[in-house]
Backbone bond lengths (Angstrom), bond angles and torsions (degrees), N, CA, C in turn:
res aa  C-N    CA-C-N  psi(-1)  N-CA   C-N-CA  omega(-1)  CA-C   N-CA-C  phi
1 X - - - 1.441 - - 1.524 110.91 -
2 X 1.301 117.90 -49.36 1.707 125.55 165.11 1.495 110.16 -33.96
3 X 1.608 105.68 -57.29 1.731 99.40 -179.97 1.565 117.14 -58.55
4 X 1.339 126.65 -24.09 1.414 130.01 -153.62 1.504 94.82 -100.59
5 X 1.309 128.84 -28.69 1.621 142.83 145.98 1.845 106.86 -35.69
6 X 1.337 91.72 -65.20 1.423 71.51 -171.60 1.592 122.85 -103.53
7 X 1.297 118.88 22.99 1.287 127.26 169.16 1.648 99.05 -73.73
8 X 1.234 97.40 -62.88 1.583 113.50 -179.38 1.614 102.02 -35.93
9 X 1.461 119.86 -79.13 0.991 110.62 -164.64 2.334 119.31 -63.52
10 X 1.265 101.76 -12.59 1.220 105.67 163.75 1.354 101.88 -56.85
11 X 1.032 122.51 -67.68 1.638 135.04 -157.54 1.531 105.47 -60.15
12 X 1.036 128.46 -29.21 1.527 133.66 177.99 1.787 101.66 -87.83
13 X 1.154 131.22 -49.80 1.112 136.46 177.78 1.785 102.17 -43.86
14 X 1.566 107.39 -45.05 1.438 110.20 -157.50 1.349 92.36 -88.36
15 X 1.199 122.09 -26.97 1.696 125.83 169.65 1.380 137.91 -63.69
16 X 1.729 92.48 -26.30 1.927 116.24 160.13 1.350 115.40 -70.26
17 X 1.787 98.91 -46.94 1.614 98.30 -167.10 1.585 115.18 -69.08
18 X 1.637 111.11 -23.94 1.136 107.02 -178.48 1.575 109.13 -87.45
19 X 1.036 119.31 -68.89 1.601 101.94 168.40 1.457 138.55 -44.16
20 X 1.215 111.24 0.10 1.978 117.30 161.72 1.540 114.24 -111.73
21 X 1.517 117.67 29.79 1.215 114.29 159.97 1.113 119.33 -21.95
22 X 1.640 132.53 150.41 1.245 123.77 177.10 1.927 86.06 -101.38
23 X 1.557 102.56 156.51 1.848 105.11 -160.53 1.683 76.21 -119.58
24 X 1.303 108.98 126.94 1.385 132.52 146.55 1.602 115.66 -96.40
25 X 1.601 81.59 124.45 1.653 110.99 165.64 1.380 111.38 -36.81
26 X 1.260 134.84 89.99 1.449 119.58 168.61 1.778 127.14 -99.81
27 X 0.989 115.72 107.25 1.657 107.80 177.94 1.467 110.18 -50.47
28 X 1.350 114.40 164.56 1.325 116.97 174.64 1.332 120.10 -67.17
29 X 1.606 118.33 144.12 1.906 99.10 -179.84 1.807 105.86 -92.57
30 X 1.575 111.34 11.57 1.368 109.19 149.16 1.486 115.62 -57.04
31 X 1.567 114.69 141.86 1.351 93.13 161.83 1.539 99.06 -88.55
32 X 1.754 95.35 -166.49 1.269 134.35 -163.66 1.680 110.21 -64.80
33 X 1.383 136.50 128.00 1.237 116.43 160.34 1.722 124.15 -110.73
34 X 1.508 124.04 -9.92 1.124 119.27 152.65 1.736 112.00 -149.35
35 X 1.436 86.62 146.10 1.409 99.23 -179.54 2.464 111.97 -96.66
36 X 1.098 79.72 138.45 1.992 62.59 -170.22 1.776 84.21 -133.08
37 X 1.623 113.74 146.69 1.128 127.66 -168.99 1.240 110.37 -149.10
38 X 1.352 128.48 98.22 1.385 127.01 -170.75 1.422 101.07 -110.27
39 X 1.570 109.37 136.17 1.287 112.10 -177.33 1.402 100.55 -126.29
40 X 1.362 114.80 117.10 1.925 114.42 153.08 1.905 83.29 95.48
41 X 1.100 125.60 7.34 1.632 129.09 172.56 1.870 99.57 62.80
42 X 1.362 103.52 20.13 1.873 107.15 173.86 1.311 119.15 -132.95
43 X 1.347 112.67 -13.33 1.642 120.01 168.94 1.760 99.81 -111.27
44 X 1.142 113.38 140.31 1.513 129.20 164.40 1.519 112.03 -157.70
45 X 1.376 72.72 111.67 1.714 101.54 169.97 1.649 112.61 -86.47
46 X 1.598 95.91 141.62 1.413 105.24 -166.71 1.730 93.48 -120.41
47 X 1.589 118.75 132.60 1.391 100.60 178.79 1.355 101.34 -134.12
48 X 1.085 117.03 96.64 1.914 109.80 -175.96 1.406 103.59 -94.96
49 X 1.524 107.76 140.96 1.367 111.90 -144.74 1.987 104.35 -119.05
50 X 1.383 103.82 16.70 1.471 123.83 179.28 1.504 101.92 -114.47
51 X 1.644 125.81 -10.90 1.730 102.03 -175.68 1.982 80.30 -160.70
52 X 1.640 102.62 -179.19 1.143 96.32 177.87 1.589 113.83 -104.92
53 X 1.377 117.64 43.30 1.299 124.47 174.51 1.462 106.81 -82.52
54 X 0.991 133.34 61.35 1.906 153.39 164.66 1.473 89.48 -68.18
55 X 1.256 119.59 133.35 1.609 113.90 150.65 1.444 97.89 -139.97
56 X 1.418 117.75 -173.09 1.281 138.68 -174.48 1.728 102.18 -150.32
57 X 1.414 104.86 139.63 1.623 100.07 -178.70 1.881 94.99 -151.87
58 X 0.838 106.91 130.00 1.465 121.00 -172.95 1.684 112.41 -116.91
59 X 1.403 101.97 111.66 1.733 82.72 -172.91 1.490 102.90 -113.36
60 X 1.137 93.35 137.88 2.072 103.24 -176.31 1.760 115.82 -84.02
61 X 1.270 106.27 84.52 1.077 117.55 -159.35 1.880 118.14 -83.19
62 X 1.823 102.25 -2.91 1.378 123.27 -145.95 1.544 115.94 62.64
63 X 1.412 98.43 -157.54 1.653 94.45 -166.55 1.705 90.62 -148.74
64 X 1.211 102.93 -160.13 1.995 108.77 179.59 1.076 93.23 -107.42
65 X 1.166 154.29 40.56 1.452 141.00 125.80 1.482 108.97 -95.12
66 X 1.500 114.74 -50.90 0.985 107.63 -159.74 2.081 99.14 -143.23
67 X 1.949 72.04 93.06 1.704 73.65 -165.99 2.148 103.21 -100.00
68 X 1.364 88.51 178.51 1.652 89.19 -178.67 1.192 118.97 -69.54
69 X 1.405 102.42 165.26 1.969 111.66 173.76 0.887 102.73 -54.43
70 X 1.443 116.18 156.44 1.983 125.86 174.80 1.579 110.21 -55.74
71 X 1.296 134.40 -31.74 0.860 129.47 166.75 1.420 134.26 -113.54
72 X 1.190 108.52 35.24 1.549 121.65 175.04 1.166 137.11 -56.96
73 X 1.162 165.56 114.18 1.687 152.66 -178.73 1.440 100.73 -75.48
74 X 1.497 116.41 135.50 1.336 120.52 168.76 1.400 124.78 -78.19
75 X 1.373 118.59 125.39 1.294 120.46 -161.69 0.973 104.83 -80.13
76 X 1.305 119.53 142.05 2.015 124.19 -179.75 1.988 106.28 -135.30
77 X 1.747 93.85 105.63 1.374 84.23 171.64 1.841 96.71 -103.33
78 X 1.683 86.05 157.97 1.273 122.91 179.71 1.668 124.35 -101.35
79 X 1.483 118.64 131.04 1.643 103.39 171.20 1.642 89.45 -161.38
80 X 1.292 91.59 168.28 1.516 99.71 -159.47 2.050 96.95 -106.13
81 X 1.047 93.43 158.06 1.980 77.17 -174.56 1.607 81.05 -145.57
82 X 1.933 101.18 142.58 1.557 118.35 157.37 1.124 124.76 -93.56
83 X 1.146 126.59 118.23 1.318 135.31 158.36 1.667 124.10 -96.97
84 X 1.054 135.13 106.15 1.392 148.45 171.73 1.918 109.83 -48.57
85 X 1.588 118.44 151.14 1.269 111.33 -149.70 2.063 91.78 -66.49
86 X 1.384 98.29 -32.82 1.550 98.68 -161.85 1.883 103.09 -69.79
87 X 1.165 119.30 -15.09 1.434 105.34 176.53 1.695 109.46 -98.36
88 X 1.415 108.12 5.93 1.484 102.47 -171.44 1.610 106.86 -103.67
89 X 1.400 112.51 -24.96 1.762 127.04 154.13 1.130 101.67 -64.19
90 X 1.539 133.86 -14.84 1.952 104.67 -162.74 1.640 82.42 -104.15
91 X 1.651 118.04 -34.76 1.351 108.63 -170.08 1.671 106.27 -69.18
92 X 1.618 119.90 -23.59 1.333 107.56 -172.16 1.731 114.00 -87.64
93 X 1.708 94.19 -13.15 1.760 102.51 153.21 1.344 122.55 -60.21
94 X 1.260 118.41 -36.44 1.402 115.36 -164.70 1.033 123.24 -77.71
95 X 1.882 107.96 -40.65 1.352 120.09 146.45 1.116 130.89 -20.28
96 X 1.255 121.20 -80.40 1.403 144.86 -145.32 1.823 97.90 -72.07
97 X 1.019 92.36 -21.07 2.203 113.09 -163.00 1.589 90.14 -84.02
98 X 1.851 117.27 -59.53 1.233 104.38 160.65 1.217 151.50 -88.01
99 X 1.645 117.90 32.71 1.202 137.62 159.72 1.457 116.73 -75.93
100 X 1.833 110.69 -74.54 1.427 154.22 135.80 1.189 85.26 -5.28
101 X 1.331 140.69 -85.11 1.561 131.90 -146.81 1.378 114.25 -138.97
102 X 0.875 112.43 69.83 1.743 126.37 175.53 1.232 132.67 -16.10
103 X 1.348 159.51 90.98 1.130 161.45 179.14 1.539 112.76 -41.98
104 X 0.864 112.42 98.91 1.711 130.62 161.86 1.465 130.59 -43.12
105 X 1.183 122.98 112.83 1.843 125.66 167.78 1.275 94.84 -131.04
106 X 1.811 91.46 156.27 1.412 112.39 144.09 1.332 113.06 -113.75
107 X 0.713 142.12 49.08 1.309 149.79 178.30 2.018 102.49 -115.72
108 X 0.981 112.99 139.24 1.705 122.41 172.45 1.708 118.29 -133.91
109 X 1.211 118.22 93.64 1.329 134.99 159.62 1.115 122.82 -57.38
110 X 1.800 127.04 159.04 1.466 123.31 146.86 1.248 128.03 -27.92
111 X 0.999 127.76 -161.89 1.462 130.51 -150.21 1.694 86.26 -122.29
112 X 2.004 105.94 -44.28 1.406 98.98 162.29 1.427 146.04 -103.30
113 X 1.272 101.96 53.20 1.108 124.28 -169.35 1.381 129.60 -118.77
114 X 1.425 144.12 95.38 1.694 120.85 -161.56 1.754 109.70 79.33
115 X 1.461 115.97 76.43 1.289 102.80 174.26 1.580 100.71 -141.69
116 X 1.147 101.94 141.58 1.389 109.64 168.14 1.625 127.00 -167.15
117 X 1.022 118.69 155.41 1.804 133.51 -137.38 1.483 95.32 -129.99
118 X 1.341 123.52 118.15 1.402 100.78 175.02 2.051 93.58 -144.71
119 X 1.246 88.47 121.21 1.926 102.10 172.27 1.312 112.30 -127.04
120 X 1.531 87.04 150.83 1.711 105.03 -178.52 1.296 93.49 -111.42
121 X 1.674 120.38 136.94 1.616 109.31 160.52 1.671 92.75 -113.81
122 X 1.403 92.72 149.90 1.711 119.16 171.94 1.429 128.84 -129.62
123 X 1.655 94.75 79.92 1.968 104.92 -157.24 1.520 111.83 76.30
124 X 1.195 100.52 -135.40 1.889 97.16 -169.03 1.431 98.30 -135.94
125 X 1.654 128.56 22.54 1.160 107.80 174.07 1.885 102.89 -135.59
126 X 1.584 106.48 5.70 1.295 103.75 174.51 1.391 115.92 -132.85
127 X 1.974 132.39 129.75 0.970 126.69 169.07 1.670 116.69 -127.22
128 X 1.233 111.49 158.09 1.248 110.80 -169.57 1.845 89.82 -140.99
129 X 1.744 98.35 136.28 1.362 115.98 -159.56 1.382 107.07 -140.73
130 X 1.416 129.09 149.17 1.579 134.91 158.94 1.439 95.46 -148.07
131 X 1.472 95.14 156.65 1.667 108.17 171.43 1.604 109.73 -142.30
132 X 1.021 101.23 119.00 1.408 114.81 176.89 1.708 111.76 -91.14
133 X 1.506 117.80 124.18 1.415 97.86 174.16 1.987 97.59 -152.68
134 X 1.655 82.38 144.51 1.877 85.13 161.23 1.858 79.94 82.03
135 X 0.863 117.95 18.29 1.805 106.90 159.45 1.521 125.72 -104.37
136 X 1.419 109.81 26.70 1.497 107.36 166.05 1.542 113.88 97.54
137 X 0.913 118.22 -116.06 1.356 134.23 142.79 1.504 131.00 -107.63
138 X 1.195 114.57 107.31 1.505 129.51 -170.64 1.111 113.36 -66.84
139 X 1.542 137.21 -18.95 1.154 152.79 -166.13 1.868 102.95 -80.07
140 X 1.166 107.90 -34.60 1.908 106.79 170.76 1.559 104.51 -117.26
141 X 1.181 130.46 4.07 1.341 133.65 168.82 1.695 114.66 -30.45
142 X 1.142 130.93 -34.72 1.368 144.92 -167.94 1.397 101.89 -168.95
143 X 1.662 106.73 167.77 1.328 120.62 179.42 1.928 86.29 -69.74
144 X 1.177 119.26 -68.43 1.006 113.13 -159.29 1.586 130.92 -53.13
145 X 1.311 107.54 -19.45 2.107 116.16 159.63 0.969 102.22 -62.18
146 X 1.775 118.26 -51.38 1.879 101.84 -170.54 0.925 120.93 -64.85
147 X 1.387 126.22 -28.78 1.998 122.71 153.52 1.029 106.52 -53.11
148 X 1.139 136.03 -52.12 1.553 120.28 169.49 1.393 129.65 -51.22
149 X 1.140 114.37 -49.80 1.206 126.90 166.71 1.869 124.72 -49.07
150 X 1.646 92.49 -37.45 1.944 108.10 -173.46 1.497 95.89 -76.60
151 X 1.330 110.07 -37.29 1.570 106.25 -166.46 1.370 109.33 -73.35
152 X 1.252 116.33 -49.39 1.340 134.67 -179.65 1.542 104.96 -37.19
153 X 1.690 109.77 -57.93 1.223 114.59 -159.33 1.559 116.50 -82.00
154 X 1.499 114.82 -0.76 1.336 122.11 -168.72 1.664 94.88 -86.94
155 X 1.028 130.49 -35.86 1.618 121.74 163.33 1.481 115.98 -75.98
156 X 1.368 127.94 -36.90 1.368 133.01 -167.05 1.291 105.75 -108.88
157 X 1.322 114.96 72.92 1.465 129.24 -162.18 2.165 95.48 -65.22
158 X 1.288 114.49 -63.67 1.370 115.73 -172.61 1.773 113.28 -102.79
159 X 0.882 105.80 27.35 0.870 110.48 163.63 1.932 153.13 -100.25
160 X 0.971 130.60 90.43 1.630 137.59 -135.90 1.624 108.01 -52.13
161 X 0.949 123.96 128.93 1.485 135.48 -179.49 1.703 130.01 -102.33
162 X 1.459 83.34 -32.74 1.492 109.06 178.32 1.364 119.05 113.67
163 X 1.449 108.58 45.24 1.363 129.26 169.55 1.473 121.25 -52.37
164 X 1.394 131.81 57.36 1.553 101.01 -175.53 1.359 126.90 123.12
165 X 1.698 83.69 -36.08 1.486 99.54 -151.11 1.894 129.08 77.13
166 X 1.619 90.42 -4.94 1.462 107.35 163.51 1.838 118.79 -73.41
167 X 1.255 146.64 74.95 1.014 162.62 -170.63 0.961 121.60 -62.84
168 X 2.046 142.39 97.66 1.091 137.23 -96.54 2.069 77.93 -149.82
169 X 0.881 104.82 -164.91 1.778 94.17 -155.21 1.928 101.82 -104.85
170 X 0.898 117.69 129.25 1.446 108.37 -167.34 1.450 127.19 -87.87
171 X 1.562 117.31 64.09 1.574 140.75 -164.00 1.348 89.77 -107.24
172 X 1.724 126.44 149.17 1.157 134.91 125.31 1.439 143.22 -90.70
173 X 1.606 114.76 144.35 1.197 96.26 177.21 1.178 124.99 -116.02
């Protein structure tokens, strides 16, 4: 009877351990097909990482000082931006690093102040997202934004990111 005691309870033991797997987070082993980066909720960067259709579209929405007429259309300029395969892996590294592991302040801003949106898409049935907001300027937030930020800016020479809140002239080159 002792043996049939503890068969039993083997068998349940091996029946716990297997059904309470611990579940690891796994990303897809697809890669990535677009990267999207919205900064200040008026620049969004589009980075598709299968062709060089990258664009950037900035829509001038005004601001809370000096917002639009009641009936205004929001202006949306358009430009197309290159990214090379090796800066589009380091930008979808950088991402993924500040999703995964969040960049830290103590610092607390407005609501419009320091914002930024950053997604990975993986095919059409997986996305991975963080939102950072009210941190100042996101652009020195961590070592790892200002790579974001350096890389970013080495194609988008005049173009505003969310420096400061200092707002820089919205030309491409």
């Amino acid at each position: 009877m002792n043996l049939i005691k503890r068969h039993i309870l083997f068998i349940l033991f091996l029946l716990v351990g297997i059904g309470c797997k611990q579940v690891v987070n796994q990303i897809p082993a697809s890669p990535w097909s677009v990267l999207r980066i919205v900064s200040e909720e008026d620049t969004y960067i589009t980075i598709n990482n299968d062709d060089d259709t990258s664009m950037v579209n900035i829509y001038h929405r005004g601001s809370f000082f000096a917002p639009l007429p009641k009936n205004a259309k929001v202006k949306v300029d358009t430009f197309k931006v290159y990214f090379n395969k090796a800066e589009k892996d380091t930008l979808c590294s950088l991402v993924k690093e500040l999703i995964q592991h969040p960049a830290k302040t103590n610092k607390f801003c407005t609501e419009y102040v320091g914002n930024l949106d950053l997604i990975i898409v993986y095919g059409e049935q997986f996305t991975q997202q963080g939102e950072y907001s009210s941190v100042c300027d996101w652009t020195i937030l961590s070592d790892k934004t200002k790579h974001l930020h350096d890389l970013l800016r080495r194609r988008m020479k005049n173009i505003y990111l969310g420096e400061g809140g200092a707002a820089i002239s919205h030309v491409s080159n």
